[in-house]
C-alpha angles and dihedrals in degrees: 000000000000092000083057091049089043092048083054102046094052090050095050087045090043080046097047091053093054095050088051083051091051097039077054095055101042094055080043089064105035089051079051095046088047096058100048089051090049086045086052090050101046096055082046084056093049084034097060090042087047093060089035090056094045089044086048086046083042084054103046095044087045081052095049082048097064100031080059096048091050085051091053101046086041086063096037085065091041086054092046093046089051095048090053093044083058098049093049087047082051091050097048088047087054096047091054085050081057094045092041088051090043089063103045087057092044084053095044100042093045090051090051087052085051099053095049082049102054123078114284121264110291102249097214096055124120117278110265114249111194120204127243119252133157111265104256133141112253110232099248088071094044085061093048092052088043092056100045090049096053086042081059096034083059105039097054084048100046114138129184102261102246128256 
């Protein structure tokens, strides 16, 4: 009877030492499994900043963009404003080249009316000596042909301002 009971105590120790084996293994690999799930969660974890971080940069670029584009579009106007500031100043300038020009026929053509209209020449005068100068034009008459030839220049240039 005591080599059956021995029989069975060796096999419940032999049992029992299993099962701690076992017991061993198993918190072995739940500790195991633990740190790998902490380990997962942790590069979730970088993994989520990281995206945050690069959605926030994405932002911000998105945000320079169109704080650049503004810009751009800020100085096309300024450059259209000042094109059209230039051609008005053209056109005025022009204008005062017309009424220059203006003048200088009313003058020529009043004094043309004032000569028909004065006495003829005395016969019995003195005979007219000219000096001599050099043929040049006087500058009066530079600046009208200037003139004319910018009034000409223009017209033939003229464009609709834009709107």
């Amino acid at each position: 009877h005591s080599a059956s009971t021995h029989s069975g105590r060796v096999d419940a120790e032999a049992e029992l030492a299993a099962k701690l084996e076992q017991s061993k293994a198993m918190e072995e690999i739940q500790a195991q499994q633990a740190h790998l799930h902490k380990l997962e969660s942790e590069w979730k974890l970088k993994e989520a900043r990281m995206l945050s971080e690069m959605k926030q940069r994405e932002v911000k670029m998105q945000q320079q963009l169109e704080q650049e584009r503004a810009k751009l579009q800020l100085l096309q106007a300024e450059k259209e404003v000042a094109i059209a500031a230039a051609r008005v100043r053209a056109y005025d300038s022009f204008e005062d080249f017309e009424s220059h020009n203006e003048e200088i026929e009313n003058k020529t053509s009043s004094a043309y009316h004032r000569i028909q209209i004065e006495p003829p020449l005395n016969p019995d005068a003195a005979s007219f000596q000219p000096h001599q100068v050099a043929p040049e034009k006087t500058v009066t008459q530079e600046y009208v042909s200037l003139a004319q030839a910018i009034a000409s220049s223009l017209s033939m240039n003229r464009l609709p301002v834009p709107e």
